[in-house]
MARPAGU-20323 format. One line per field, with one value per residue (C-alpha): residue number from 1; x, y, z; residue in three letters. Coordinates in Angstrom, 1 decimal, padded with zeros to 4 digits. Layout:
BEGIN
numar = [NUM,...]
c1 = [X,...]
c2 = [Y,...]
c3 = [Z,...]
lovex = [ALA,...]
END
This chain:
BEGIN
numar = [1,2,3,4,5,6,7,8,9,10,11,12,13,14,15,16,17,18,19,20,21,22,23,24,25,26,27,28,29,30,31,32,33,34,35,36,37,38,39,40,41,42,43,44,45,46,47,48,49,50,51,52,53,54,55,56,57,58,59,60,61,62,63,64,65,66,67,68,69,70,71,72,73,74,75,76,77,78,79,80,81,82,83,84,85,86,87,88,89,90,91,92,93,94,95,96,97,98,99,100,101,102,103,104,105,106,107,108,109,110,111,112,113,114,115,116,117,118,119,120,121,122,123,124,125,126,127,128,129,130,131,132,133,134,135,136,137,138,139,140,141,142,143,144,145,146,147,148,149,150,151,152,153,154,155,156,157,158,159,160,161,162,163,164,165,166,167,168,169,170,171,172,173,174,175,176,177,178,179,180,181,182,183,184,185,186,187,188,189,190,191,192,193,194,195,196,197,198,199,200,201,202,203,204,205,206,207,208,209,210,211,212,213,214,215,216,217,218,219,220,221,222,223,224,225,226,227,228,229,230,231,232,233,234,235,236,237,238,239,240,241,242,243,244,245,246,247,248,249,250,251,252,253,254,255,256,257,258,259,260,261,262,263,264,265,266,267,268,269,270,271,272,273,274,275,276,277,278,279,280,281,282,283,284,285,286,287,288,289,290,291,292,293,294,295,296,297,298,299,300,301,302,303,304,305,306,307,308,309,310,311,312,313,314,315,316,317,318,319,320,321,322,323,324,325,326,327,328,329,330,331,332,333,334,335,336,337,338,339,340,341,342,343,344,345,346,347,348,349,350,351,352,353,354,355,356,357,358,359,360,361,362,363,364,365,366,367,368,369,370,371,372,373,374,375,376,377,378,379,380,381,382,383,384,385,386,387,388,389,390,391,392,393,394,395,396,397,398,399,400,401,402,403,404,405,406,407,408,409,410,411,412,413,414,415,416,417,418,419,420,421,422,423,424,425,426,427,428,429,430]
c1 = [000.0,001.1,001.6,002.6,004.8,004.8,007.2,007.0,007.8,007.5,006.5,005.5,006.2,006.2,004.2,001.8,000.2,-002.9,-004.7,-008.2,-010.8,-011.6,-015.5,-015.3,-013.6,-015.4,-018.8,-017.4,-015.5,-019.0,-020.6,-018.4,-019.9,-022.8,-020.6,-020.9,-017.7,-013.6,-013.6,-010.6,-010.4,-007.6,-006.4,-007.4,-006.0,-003.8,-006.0,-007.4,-011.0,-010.1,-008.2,-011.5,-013.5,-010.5,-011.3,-015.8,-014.8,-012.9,-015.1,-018.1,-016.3,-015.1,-011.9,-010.2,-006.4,-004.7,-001.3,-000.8,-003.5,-004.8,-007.6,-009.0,-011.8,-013.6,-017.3,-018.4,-017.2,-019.8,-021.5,-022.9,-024.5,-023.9,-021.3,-019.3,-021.4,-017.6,-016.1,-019.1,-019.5,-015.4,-015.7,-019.3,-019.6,-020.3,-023.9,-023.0,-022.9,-027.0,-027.3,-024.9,-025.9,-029.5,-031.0,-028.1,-029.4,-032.5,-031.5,-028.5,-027.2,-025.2,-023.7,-024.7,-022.2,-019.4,-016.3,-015.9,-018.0,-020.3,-022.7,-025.2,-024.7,-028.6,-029.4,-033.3,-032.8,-031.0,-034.1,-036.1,-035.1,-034.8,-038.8,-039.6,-038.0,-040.0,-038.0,-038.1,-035.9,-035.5,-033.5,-031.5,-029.1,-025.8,-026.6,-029.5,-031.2,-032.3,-034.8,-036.7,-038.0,-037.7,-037.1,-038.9,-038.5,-040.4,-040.3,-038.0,-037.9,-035.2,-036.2,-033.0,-029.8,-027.6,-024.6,-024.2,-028.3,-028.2,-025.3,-026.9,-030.2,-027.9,-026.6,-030.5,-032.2,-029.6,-030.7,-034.3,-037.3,-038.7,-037.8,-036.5,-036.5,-034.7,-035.9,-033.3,-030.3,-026.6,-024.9,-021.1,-018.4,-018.5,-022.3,-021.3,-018.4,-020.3,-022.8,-020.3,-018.5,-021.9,-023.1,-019.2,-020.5,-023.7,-026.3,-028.4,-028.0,-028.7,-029.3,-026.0,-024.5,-027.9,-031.1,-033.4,-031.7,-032.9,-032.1,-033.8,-033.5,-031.2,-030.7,-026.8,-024.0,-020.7,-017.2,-015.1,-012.4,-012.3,-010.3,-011.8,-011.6,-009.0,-009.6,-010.9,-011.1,-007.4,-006.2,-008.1,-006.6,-003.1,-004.3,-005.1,-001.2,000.4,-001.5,-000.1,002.8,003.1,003.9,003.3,001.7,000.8,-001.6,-001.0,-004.1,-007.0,-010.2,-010.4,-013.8,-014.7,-012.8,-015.1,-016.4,-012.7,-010.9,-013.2,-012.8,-009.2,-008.9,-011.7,-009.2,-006.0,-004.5,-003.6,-004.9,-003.9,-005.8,-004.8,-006.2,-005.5,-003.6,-004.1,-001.5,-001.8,-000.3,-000.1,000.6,001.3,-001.8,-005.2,-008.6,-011.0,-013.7,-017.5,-017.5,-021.0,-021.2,-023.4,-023.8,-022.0,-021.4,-021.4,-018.3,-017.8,-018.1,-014.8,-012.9,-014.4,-011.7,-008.8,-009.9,-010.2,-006.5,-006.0,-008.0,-006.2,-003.6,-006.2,-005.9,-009.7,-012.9,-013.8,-016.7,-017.4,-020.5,-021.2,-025.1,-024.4,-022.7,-022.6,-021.2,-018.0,-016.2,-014.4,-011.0,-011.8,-010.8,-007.8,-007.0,-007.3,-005.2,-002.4,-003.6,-005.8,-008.9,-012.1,-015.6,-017.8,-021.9,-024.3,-022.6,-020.3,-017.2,-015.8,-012.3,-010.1,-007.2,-003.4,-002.9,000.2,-000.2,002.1,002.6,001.4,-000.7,-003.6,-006.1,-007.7,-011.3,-011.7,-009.6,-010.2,-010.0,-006.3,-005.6,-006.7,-004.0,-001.1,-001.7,-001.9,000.9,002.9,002.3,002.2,006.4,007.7,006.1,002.5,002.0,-001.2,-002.6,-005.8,-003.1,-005.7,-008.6,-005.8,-004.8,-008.1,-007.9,-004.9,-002.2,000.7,000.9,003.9,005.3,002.8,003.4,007.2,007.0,006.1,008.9,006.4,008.2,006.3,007.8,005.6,006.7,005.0,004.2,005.8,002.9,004.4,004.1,000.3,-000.3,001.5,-000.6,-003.7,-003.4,-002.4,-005.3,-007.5]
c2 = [000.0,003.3,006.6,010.0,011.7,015.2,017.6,021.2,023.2,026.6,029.2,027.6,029.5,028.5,027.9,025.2,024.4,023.1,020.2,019.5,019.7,015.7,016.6,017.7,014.9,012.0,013.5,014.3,011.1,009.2,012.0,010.7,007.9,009.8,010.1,008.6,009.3,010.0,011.9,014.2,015.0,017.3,018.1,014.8,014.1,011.0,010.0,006.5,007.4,008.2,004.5,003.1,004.9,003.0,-000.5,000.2,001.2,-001.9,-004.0,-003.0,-002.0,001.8,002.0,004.6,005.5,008.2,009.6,012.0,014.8,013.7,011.0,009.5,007.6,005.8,004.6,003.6,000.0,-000.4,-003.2,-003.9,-001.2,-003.7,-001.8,-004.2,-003.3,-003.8,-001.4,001.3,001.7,002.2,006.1,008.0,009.8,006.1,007.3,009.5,006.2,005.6,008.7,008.5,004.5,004.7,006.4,004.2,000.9,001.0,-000.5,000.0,-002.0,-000.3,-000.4,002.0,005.0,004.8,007.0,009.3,008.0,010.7,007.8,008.4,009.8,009.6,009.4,010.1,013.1,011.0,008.4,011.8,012.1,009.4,008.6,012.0,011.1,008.3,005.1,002.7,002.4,-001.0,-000.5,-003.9,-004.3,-003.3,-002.3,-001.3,-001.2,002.1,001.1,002.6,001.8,005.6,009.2,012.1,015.3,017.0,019.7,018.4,020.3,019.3,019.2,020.3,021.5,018.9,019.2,015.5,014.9,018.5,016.6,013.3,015.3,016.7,013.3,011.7,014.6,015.4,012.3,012.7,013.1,016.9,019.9,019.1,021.8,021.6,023.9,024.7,023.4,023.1,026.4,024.7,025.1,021.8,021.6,024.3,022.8,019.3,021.9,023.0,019.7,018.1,021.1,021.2,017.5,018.8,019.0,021.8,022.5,026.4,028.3,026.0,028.0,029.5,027.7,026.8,024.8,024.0,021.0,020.2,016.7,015.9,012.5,012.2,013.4,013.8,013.5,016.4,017.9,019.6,020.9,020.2,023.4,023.8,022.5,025.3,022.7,021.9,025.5,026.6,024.2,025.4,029.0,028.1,026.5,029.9,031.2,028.5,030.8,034.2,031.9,033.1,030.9,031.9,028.7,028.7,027.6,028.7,030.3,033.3,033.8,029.9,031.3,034.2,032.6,031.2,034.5,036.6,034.3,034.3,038.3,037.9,036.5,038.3,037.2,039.4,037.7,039.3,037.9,038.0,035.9,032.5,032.7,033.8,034.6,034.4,036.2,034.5,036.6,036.2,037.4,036.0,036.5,033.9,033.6,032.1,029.6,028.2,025.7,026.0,025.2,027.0,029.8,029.5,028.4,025.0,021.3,020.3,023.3,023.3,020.9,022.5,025.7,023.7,023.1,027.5,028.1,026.5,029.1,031.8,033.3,033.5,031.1,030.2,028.2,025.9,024.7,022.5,021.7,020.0,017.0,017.3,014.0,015.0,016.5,013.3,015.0,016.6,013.3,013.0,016.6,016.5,013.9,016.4,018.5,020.8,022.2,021.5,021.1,019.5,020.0,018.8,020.1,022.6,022.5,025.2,025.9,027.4,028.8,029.5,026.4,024.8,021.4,018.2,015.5,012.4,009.1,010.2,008.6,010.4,009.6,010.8,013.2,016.5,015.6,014.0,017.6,019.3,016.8,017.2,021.1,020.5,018.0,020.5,023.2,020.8,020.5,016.8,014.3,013.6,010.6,010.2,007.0,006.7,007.4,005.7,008.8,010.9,009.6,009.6,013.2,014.5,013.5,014.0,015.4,014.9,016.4,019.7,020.3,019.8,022.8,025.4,023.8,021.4,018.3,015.4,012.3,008.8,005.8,002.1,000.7,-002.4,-005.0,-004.1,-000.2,-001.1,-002.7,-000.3,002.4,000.0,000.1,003.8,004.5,001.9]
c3 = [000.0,-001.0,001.3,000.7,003.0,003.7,005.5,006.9,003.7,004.4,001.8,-001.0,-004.4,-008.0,-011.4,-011.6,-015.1,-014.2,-016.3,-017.8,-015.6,-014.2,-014.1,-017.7,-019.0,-017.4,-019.1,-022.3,-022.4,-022.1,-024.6,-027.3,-027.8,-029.0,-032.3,-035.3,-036.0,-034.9,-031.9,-030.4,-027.0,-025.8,-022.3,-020.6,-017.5,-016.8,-013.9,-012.9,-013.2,-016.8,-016.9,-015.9,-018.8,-021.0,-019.6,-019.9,-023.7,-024.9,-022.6,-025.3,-028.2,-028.0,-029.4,-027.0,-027.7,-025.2,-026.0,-023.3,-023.1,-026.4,-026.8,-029.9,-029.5,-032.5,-031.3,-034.4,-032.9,-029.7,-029.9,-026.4,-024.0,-020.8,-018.6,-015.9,-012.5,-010.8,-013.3,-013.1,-009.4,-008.9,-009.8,-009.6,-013.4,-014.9,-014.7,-018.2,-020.0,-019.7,-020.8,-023.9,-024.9,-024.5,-027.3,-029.8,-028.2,-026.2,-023.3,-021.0,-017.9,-015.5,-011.9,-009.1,-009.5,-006.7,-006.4,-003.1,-000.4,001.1,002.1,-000.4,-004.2,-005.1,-008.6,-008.0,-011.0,-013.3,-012.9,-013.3,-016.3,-018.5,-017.6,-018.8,-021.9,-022.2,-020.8,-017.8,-014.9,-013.1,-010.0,-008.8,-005.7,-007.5,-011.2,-012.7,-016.5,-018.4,-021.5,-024.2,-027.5,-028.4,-026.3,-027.0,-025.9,-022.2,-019.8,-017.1,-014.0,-011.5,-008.1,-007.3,-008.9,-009.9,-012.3,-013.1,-013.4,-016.1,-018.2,-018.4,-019.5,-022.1,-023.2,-023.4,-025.3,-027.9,-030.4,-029.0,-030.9,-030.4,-027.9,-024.2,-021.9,-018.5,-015.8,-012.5,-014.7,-012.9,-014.3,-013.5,-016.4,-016.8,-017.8,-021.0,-021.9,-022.2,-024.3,-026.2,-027.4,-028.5,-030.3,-032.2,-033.4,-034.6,-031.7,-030.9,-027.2,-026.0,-022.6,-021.5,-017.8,-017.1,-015.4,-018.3,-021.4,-024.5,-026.8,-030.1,-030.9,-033.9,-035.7,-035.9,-034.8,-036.5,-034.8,-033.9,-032.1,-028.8,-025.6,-022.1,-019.9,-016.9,-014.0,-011.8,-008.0,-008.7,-009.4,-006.6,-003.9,-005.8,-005.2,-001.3,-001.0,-001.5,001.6,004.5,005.2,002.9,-000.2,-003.9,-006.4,-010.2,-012.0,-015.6,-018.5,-016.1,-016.9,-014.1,-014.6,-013.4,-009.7,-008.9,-005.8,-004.6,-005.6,-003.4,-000.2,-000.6,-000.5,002.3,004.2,003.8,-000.1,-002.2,-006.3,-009.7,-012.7,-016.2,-019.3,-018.7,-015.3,-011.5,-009.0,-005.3,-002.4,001.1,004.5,007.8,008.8,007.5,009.1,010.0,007.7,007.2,004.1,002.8,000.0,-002.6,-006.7,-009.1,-008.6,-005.4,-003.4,-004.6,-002.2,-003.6,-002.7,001.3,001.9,001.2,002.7,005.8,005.6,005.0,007.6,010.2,009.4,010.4,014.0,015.4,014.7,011.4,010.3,007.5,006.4,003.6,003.3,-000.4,001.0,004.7,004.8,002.8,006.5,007.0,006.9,009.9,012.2,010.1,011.0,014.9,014.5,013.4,016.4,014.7,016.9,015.2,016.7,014.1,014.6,011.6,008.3,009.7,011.3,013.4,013.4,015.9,013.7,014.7,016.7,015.5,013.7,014.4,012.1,011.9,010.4,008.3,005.5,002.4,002.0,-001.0,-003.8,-001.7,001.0,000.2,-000.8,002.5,004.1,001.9,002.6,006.3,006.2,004.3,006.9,010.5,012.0,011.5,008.8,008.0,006.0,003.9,003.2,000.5,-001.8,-004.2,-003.7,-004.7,-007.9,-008.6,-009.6,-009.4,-012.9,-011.0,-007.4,-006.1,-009.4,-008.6,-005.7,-005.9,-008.3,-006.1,-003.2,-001.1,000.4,-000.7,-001.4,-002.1,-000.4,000.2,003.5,004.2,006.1,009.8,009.0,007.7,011.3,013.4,011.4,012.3,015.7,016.2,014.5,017.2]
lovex = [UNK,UNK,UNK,UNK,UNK,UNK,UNK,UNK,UNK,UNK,UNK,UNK,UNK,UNK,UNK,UNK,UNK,UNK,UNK,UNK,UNK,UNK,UNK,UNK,UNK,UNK,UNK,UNK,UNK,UNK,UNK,UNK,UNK,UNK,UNK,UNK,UNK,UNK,UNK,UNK,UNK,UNK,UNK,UNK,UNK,UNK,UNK,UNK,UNK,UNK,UNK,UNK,UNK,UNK,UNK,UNK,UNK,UNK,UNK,UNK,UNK,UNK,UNK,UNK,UNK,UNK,UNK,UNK,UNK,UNK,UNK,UNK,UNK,UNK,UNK,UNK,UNK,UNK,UNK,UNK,UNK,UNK,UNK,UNK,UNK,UNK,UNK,UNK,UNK,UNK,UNK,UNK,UNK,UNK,UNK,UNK,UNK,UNK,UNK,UNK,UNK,UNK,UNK,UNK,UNK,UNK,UNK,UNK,UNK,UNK,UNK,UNK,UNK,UNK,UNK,UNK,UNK,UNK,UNK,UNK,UNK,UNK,UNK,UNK,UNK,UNK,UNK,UNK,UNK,UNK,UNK,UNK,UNK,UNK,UNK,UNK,UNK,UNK,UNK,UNK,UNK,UNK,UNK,UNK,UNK,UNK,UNK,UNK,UNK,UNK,UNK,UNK,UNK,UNK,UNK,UNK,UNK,UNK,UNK,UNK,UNK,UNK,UNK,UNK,UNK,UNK,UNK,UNK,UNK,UNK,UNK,UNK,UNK,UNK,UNK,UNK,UNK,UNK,UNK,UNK,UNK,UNK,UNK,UNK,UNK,UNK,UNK,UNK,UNK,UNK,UNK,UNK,UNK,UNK,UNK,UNK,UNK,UNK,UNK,UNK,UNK,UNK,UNK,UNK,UNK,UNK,UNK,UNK,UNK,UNK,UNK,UNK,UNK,UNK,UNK,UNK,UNK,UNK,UNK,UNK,UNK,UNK,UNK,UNK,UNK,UNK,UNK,UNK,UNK,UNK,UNK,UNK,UNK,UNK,UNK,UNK,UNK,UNK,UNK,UNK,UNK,UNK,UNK,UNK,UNK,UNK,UNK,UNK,UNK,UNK,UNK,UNK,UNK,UNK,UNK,UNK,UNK,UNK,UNK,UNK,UNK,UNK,UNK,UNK,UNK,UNK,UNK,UNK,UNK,UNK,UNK,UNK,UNK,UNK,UNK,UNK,UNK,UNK,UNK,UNK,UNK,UNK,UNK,UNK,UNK,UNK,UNK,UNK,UNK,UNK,UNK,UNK,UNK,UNK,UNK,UNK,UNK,UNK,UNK,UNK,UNK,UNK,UNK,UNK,UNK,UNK,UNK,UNK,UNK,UNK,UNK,UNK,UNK,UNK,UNK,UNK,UNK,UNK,UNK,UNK,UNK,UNK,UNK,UNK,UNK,UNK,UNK,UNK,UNK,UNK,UNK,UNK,UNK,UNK,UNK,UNK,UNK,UNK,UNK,UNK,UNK,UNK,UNK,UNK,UNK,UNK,UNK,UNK,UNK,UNK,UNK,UNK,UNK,UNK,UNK,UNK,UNK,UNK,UNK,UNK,UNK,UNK,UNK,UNK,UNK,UNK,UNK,UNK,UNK,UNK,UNK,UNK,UNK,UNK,UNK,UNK,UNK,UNK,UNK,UNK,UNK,UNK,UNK,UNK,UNK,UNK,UNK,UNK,UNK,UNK,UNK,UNK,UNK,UNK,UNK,UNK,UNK,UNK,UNK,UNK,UNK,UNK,UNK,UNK,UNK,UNK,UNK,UNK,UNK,UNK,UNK,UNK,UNK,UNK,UNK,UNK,UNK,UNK,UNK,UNK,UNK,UNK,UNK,UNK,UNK,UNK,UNK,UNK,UNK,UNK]
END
């Protein structure tokens, strides 16, 4: 079993160039096979949800060839709609292929999304919306089966907003029969940028980043080439790093304006941030403030970033609180962080943090991909070594992390844990 060790670094200043967003890709990965013809994807991360994708393609017939950031995938060759329930429920966005293989086949057979664990990832609107498009959902312990001997378009209205239920709307109504309108749609990048790539092969997809979308139905789609968008969580945990201790990080290939929310809580709290076209620097200090954070859709501040602020705000002399009422289950790091001597007091969905304390090293285990990155920051800032186990969540999302953060002067280094380090970290954890 892998671990990450990570030492008290200091300022941390450099140039990270941050990668494709994962959200993006995992949904326009599965839109591809929409095409009826050669597809280009650029900017893909090399991340193991993506590996996954790679198996579920040759397992029914998507030929899928990735040479660095560049995919080519040829899904003129799928000839089976039957996803591996094993495969599917390893990483949560598997839910795109119903979506993407229903109106080609009729009938899909999936496994329950899986991925982070934030005890339940509902999929009550994805269900929503493929029987308003006219299908049948049959729900079975670990998998279940989408059918429908033809969609047709219908006003959907999400009872709540939902980026990954929007894009799987997307994905169903494009080669649907008539007009689908989607009422309290997810506004997230990632939802226009999904948009954006079907509508370069030929769909008709408009309204994409506001609340109501409209699709018109087409009856083919052509192949294409397109760039996924930055990846706005990983360039705003990057961002957070340059404030532990009065550090200075720039992010290279960002989009600025998918940051508003993260920008202004960073110069709420002390940082100094310069924009410019594709890039954003950040300014730590010595000084930051204690701050409120509330998590919300897009635009709001985002789930995946309360993490890593956690890890900032321990830096922050005073009480800070966050509270994260999208997945109030996704505040597992804050165990792993007492355990490094941080002072947290967690009630319901918030945690309330008692900043300036210093932090000690120690054993600690990512839950899931933020959460990973809330530790490494806290490991990086806490005297000794922290070592991080969940290695696994990590790579989930992240290309390269040692190699990132190494760039702006973190001390990270990845090791693997011999069987007697596994049970001596066992029982200090008992």
């Amino acid at each position: 079993m892998k671990y990450i060790q990570a030492e008290y670094s200091g300022s941390l200043n450099g140039t990270v160039h941050i990668p494709g967003a994962k959200n993006s890709s995992l949904a326009l990965l599965a839109a591809a096979c929409l095409a009826d013809n050669i597809v280009t994807l650029e900017g893909i991360p090399l991340i193991d949800d993506v590996r996954i994708i790679a198996e579920i393609g040759r397992d029914i017939g998507l030929k899928l060839h990735q040479d660095g950031g560049q995919v080519i995938i040829d899904p003129r060759w799928i000839h089976s709609s039957v996803i591996d329930p094993g495969k599917a429920s390893s990483y949560r966005a598997s839910y795109y292929f119903a979506g993407s293989l229903l109106s080609k086949f009729g009938k899909v057979t999936i496994g329950l999304p899986g991925g982070d664990d934030f005890v339940s990832r509902p999929i009550d609107q994805h269900i929503k919306v493929f029987k308003a498009l006219g299908a049948q959902v049959h729900l079975f312990k670990d998998y279940y089966v989408v059918e429908a001997a033809e969609l047709k378009g219908a006003d959907i209205f999400f009872d709540t907003i939902t980026s990954g239920a929007t894009i799987n709307a997307m994905l169903a109504a494009v080669l649907a029969k008539g007009r689908t309108q989607l009422h309290n749609a997810a506004m997230d990048p990632e939802v226009c940028d999904t948009a954006n790539f079907l509508n370069r092969l030929g769909a008709r997809i408009y309204g994409a980043g506001t609340e109501h979308i409209r699709i018109e139905g087409v009856s083919y789609l052509d192949g294409g080439t397109h760039t996924v968008i930055p990846d706005r969580l990983i360039a705003g945990a990057f961002l957070m790093a340059a404030g532990l201790h009065g550090g200075q990080v720039t992010v290279m290939d960002v989009i600025p304006e998918h940051l508003g929310s993260c920008l202004a809580k960073l110069q709420e709290i002390g940082m100094h941030v310069e924009c410019g076209e594709n890039h954003i620097t950040a300014y730590g200090t010595n000084s930051l403030k204690a701050t409120r954070i509330r998590t919300g859709m897009y635009p709001s501040f985002a789930t995946d970033l309360q993490q890593p602020m956690t890890a900032l705000l321990l830096q922050a002399k005073g009480k800070s609180i966050v509270t994260d009422r999208v997945y109030p289950k996704r505040l597992a790091h804050v165990a792993q962080l007492r355990r490094l001597g941080a002072e947290i007091e967690l009630r319901q969905e918030s945690a309330f943090i008692t900043g300036g304390r210093p932090l000690q090293g120690g054993w600690v285990h990512a839950s899931d991909v933020r959460a990973g990155t809330c530790l490494l920051m806290a490991g990086l800032a806490a005297e000794g070594h922290t070592y991080i186990t969940g290695v696994e969540h990590i790579e989930r999302g992240y290309e390269d992390v040692i190699g990132s953060f190494r760039s702006i002067g973190a001390k990270l280094s990845m090791h693997e844990l011999t069987a007697q380090e596994h049970l001596d970290q066992i029982r200090e954890s008992q």
